[in-house]
DSSP file (Angstrom, degrees, kcal/mol; ACC not computed):
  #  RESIDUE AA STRUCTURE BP1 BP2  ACC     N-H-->O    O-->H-N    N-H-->O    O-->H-N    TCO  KAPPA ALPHA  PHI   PSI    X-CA   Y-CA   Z-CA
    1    1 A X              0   0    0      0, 0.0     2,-0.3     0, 0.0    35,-0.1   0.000 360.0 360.0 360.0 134.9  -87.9  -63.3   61.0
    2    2 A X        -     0   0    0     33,-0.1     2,-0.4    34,-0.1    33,-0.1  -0.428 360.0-177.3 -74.0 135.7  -86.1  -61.2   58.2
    3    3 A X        -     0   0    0     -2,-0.3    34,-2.3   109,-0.0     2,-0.9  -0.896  26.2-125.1-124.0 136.3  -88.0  -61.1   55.1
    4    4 A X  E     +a   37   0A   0     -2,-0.4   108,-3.2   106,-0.2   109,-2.4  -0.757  35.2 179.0-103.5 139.7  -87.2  -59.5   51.8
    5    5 A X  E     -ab  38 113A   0     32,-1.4    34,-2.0    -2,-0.9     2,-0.6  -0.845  17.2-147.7-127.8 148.2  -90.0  -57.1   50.5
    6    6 A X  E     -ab  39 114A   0    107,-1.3   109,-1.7    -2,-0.4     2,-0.3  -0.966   2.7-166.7-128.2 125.1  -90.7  -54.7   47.3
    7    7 A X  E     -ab  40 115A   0     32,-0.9    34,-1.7    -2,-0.6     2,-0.6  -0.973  16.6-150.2-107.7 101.7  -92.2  -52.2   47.5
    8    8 A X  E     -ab  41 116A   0    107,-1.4   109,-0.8    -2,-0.3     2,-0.7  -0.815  10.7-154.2-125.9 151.3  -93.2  -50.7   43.9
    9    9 A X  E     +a   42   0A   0     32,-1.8    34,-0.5    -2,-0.6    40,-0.1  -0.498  28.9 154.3 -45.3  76.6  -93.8  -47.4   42.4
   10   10 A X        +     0   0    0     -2,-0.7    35,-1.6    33,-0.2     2,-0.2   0.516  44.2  61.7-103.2  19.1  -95.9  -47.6   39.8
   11   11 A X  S    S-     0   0    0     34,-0.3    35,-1.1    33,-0.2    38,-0.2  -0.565  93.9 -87.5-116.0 172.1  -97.9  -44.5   39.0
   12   12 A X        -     0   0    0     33,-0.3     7,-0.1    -2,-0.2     6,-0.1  -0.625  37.0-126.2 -97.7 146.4  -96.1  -41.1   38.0
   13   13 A X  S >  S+     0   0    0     -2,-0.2     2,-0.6    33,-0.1     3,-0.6   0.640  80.0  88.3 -94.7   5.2  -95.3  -39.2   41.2
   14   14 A X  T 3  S+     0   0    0      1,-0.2    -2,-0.2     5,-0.0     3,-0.1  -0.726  98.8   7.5 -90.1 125.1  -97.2  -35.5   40.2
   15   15 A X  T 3  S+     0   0    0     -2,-0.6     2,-0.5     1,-0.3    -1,-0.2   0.391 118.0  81.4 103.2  -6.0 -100.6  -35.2   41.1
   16   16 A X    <   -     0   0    0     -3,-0.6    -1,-0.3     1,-0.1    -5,-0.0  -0.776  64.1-147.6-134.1 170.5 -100.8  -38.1   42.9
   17   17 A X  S  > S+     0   0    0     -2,-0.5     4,-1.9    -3,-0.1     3,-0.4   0.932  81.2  92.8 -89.6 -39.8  -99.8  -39.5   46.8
   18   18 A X  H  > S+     0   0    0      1,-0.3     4,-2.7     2,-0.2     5,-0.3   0.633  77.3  51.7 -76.9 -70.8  -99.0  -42.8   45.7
   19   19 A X  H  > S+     0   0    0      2,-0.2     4,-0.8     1,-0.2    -1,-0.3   0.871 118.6  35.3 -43.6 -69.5  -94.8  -42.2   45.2
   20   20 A X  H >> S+     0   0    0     -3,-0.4     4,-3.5     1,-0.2     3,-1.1   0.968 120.2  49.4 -62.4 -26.3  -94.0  -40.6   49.0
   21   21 A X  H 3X S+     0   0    0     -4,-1.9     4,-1.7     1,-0.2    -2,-0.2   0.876 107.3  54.5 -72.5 -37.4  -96.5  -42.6   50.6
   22   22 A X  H 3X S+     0   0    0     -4,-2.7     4,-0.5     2,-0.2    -1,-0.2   0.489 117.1  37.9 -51.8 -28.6  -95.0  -45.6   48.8
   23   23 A X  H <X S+     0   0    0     -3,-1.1     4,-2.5    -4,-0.8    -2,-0.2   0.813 101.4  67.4-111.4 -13.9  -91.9  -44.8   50.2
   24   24 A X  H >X S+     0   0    0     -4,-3.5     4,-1.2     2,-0.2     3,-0.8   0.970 110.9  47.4 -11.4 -96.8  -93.4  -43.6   53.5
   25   25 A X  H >X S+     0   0    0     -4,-1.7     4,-1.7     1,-0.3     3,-0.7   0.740 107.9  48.5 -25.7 -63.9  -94.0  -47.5   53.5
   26   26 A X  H >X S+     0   0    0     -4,-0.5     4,-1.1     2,-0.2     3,-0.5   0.948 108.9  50.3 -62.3 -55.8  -90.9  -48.7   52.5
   27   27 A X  H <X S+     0   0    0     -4,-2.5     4,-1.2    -3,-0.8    -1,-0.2   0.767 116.0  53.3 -35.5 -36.4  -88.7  -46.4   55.3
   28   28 A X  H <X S+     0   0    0     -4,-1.2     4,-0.5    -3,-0.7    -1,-0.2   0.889 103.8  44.7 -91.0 -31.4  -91.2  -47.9   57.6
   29   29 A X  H << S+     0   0    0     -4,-1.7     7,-0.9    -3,-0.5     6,-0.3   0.605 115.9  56.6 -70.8 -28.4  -91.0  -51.9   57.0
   30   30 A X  H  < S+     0   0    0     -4,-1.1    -2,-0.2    -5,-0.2    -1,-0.2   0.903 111.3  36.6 -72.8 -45.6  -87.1  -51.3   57.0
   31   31 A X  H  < S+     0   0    0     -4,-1.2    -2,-0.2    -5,-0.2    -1,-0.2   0.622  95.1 121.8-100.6 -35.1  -87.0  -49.7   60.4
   32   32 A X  S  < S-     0   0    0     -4,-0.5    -3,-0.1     1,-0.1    -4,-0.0   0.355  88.2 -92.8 -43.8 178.9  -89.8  -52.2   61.5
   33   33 A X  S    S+     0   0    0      1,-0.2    -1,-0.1     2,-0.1    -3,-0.1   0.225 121.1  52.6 -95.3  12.9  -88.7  -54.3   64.4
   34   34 A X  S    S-     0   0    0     -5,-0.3    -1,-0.2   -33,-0.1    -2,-0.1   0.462 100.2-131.5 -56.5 -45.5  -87.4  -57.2   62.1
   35   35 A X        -     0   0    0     -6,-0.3    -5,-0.2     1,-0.2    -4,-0.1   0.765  29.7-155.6  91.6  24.3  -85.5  -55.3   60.3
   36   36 A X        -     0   0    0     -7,-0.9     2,-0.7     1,-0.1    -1,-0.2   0.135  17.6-113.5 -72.3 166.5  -86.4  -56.3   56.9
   37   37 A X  E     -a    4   0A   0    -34,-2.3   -32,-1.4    36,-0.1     2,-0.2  -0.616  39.4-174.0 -79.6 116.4  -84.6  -56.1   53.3
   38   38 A X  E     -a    5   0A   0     -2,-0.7    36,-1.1   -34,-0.2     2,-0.3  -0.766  17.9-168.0-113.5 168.5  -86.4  -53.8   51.4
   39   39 A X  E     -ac   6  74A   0    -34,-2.0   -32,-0.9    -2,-0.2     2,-0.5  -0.821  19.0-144.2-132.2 152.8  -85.9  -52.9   47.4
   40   40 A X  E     -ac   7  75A   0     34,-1.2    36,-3.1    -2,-0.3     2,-0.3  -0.997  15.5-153.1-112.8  99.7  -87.8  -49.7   46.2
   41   41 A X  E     -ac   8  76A   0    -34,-1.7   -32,-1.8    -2,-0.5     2,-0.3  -0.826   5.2-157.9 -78.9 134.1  -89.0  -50.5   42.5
   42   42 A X  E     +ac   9  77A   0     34,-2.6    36,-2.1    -2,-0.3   -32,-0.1  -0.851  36.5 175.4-123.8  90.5  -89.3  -47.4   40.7
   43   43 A X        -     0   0    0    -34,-0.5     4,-0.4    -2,-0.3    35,-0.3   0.820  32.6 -24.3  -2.1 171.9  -92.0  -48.7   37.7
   44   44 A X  S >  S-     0   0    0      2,-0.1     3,-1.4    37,-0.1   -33,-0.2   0.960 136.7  -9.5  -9.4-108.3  -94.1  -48.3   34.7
   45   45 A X  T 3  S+     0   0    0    -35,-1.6     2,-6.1     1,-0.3     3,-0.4   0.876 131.9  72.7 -97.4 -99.7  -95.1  -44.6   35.2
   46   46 A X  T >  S+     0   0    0    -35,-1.1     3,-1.8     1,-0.3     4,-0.4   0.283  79.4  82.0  22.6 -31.9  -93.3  -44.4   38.9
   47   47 A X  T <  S+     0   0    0     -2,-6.1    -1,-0.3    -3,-1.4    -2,-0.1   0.570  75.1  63.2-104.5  30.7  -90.1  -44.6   37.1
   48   48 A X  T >  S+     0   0    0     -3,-0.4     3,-1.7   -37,-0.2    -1,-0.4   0.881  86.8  79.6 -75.5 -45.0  -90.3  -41.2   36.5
   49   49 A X  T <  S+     0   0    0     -3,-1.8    -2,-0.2     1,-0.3    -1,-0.1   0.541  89.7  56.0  69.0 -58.8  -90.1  -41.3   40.4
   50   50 A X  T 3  S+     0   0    0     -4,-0.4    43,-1.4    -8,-0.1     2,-0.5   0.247  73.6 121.1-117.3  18.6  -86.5  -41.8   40.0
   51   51 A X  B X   -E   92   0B   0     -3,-1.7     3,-3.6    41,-0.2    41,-0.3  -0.527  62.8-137.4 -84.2 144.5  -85.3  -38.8   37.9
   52   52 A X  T 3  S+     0   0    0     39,-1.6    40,-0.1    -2,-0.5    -1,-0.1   0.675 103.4  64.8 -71.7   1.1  -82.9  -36.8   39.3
   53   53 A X  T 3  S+     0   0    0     38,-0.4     2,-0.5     2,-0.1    -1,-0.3  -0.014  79.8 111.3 -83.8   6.3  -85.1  -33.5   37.8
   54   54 A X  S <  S-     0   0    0     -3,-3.6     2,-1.8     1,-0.1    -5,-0.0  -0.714  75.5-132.4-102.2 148.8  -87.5  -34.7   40.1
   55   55 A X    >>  -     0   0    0     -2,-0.5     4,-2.3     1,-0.2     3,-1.1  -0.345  26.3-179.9 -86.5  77.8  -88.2  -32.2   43.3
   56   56 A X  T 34>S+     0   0    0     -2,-1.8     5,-2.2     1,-0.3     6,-0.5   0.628  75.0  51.3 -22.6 -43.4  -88.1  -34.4   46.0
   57   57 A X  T >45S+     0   0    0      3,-0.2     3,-1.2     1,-0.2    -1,-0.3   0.803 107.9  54.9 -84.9 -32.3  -88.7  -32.0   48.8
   58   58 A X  T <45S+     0   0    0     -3,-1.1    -2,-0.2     1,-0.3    -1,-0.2   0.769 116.8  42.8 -70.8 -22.6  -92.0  -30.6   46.9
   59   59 A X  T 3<5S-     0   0    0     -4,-2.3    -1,-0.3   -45,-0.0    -2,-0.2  -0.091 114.0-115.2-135.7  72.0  -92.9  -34.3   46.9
   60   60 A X  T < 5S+     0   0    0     -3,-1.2    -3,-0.2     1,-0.2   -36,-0.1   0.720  78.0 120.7  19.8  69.5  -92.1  -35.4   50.3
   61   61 A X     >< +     0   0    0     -5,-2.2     4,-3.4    -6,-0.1     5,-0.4   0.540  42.8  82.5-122.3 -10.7  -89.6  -37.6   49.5
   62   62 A X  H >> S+     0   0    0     -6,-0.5     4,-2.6     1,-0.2     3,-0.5   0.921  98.0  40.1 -51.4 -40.2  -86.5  -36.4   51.2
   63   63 A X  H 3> S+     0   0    0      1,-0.3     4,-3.7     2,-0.2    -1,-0.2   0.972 115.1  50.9 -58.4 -48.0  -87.0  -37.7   54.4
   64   64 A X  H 3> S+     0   0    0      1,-0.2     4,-1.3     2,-0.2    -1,-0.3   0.695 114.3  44.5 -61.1 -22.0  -88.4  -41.0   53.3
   65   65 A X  H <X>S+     0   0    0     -4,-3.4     4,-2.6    -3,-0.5     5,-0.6   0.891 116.1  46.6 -91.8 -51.5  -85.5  -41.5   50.9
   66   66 A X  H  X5S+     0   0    0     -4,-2.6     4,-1.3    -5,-0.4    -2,-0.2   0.935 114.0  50.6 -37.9 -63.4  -82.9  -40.5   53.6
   67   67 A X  H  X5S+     0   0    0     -4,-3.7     4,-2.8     2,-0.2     3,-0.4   0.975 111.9  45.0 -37.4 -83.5  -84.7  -42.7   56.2
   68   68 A X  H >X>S+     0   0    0     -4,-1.3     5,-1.6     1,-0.3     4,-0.8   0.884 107.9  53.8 -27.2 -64.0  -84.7  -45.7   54.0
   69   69 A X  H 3<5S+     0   0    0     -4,-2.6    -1,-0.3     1,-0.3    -2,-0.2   0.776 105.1  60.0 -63.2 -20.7  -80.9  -45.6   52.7
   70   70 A X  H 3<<S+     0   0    0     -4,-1.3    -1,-0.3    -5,-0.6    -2,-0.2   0.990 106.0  45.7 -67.5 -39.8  -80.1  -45.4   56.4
   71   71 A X  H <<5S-     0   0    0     -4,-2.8    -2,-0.3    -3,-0.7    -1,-0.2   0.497 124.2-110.0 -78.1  -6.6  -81.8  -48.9   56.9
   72   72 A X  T  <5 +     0   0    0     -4,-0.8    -3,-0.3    -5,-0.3     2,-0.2   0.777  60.6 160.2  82.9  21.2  -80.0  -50.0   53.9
   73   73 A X      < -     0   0    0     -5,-1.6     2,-0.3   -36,-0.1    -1,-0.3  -0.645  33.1-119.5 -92.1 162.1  -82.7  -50.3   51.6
   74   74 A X  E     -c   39   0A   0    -36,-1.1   -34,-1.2    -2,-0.2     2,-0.5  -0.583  14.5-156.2 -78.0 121.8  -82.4  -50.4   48.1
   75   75 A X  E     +c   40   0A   0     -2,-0.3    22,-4.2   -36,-0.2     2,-0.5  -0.935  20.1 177.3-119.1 130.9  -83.7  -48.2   45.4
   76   76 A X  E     -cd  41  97A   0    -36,-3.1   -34,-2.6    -2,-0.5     2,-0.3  -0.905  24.5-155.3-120.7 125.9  -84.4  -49.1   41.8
   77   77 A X  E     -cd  42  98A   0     20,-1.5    22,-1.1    -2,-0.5     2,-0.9  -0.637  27.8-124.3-104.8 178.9  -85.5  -48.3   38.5
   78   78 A X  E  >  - d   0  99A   0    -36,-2.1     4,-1.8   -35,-0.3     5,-0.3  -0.735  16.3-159.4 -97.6 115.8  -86.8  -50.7   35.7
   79   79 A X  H  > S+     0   0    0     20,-3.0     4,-0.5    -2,-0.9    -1,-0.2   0.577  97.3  59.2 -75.9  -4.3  -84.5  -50.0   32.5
   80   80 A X  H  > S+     0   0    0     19,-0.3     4,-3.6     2,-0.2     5,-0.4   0.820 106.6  44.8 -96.4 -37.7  -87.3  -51.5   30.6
   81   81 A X  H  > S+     0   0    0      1,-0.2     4,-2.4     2,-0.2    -2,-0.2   0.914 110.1  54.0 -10.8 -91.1  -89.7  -48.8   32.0
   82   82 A X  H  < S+     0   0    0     -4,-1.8     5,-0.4     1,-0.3    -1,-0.2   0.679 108.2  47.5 -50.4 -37.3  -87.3  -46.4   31.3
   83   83 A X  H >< S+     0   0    0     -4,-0.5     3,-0.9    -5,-0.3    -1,-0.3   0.902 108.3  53.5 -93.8 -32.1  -87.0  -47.4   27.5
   84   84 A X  H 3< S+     0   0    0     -4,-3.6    -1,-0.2     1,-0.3    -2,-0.2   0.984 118.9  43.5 -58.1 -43.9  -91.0  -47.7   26.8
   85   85 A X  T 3< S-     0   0    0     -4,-2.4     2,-1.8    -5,-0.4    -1,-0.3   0.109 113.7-116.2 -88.4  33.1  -90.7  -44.0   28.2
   86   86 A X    <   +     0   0    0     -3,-0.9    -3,-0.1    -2,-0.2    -1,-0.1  -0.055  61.8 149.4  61.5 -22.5  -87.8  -42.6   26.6
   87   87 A X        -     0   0    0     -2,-1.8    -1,-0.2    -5,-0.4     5,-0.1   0.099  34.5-144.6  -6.3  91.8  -85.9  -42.2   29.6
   88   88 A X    >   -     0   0    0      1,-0.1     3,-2.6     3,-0.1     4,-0.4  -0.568  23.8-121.8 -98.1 148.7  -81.8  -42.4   29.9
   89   89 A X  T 3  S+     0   0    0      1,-0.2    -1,-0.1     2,-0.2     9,-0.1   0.588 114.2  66.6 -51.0  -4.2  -79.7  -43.8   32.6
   90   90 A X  T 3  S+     0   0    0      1,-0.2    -1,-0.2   -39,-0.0    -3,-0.0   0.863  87.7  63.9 -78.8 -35.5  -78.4  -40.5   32.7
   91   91 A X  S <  S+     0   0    0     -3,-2.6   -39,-1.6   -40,-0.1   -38,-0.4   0.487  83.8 115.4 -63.4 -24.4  -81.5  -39.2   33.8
   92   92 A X  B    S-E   51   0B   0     -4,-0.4     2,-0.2   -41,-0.3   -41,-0.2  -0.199  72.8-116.8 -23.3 126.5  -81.3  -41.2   37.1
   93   93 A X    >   -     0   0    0    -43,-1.4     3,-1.0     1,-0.2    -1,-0.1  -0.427  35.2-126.9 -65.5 150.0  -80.9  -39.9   40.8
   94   94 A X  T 3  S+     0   0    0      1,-0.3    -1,-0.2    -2,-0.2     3,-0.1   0.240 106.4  63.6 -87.4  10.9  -77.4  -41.3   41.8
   95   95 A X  T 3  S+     0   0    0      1,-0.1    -1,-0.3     2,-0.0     2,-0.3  -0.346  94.0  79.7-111.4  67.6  -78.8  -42.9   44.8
   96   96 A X  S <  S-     0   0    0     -3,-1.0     2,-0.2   -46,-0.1   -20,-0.2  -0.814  74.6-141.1-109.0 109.9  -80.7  -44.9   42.6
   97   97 A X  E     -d   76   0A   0    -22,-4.2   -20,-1.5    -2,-0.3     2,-0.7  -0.654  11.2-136.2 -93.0 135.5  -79.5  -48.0   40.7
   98   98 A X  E     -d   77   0A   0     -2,-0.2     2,-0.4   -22,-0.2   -20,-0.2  -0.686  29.9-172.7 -86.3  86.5  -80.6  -48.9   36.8
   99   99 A X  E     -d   78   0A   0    -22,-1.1   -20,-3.0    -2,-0.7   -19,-0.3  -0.717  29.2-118.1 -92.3 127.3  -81.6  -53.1   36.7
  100  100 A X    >>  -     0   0    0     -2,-0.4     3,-2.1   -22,-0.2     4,-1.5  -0.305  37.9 -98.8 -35.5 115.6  -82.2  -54.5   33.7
  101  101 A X  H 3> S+     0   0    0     -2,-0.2     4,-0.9     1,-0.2    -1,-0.1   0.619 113.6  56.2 -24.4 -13.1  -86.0  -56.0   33.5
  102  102 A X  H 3> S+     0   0    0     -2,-1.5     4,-2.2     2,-0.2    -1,-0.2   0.792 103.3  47.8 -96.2 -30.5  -85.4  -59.3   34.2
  103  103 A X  H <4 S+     0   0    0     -3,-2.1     4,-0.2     2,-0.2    -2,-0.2   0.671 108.6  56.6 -99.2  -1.7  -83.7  -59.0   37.2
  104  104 A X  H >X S+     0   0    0     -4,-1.5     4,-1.9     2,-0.1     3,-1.4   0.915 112.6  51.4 -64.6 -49.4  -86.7  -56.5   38.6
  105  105 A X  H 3X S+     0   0    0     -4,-0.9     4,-3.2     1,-0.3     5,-0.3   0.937 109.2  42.6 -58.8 -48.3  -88.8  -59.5   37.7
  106  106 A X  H 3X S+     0   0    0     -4,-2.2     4,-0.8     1,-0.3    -1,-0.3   0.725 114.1  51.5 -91.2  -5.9  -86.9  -62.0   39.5
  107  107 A X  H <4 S+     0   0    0     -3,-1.4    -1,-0.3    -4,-0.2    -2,-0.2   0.586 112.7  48.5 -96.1 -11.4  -86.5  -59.6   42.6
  108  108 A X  H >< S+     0   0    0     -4,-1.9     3,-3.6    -3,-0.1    -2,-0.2   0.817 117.1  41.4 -88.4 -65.2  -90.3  -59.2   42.5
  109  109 A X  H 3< S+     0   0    0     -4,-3.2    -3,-0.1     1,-0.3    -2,-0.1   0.812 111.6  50.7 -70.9 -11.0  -90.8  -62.9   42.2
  110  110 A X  T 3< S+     0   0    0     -4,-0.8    -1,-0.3    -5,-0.3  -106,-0.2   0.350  89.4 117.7 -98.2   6.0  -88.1  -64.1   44.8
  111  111 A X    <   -     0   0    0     -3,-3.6  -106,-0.2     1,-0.1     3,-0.1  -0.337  61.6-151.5 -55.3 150.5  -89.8  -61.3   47.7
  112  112 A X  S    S+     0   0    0   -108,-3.2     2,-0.3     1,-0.4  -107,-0.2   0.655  84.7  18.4 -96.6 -20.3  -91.1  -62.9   50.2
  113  113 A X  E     -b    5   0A   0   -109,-2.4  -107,-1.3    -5,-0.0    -1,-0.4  -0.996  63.2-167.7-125.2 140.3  -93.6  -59.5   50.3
  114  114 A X  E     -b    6   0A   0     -2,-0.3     2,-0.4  -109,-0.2  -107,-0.2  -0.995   7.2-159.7-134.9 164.4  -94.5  -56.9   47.8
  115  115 A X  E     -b    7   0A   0   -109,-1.7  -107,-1.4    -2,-0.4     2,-0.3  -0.982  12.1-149.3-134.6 125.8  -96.3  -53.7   48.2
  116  116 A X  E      b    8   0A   0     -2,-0.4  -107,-0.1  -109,-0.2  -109,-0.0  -0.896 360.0 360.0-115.4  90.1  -97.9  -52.0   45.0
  117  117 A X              0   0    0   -109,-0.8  -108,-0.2    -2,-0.3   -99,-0.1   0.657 360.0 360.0-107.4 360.0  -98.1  -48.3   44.9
């Protein structure tokens, strides 16, 4: 049965695994033999994650990102994130979409899975 699942980023992706691996995860649940809806939250610290000044290929993300958007999954970041951390939508990868907080919240609570990296 198709299920929708979140997977989110919440840790800042230098120095740490947590961000490819997270999306490792996500690429992989998509592709799964179900075929599920996945959303990529990009976080609290994570939503650093989702600046386009980040080097993807130095943190294994190209594949994973490629991979995913093939299955049709989603990537997001949390505009309330972004504004505790000074962040502007401008500062955003362009395959990455900006949601207000409320409707990350209500796509985290209306998953039928989420996955916390």
């Amino acid at each position: 049965m198709k299920r929708d699942v979140v997977v989110m980023l919440t840790r800042a992706p230098y120095g740490r695994v947590h961000v490819p691996e997270g999306l490792r995860a996500a690429r992989g649940v998509a592709a799964g033999f179900d075929l599920h809806d996945v959303t990529v939250v990009f976080t609290q610290d994570g939503v650093h994650g989702a600046r386009d000044s980040v080097d993807r290929e130095a943190l294994n993300m190209t594949g994973h990102v490629a991979d995913l958007v093939e299955q049709d999954g989603t990537m997001v970041a949390d505009a309330a994130a972004m504004d505790a951390r000074d962040i502007d939508e401008a500062d955003i990868a362009d395959d990455v979409a900006v949601w207000p907080g409320d409707r990350v919240a209500a796509r985290i609570r209306d998953a039928d899975h989420t996955l916390d990296f």
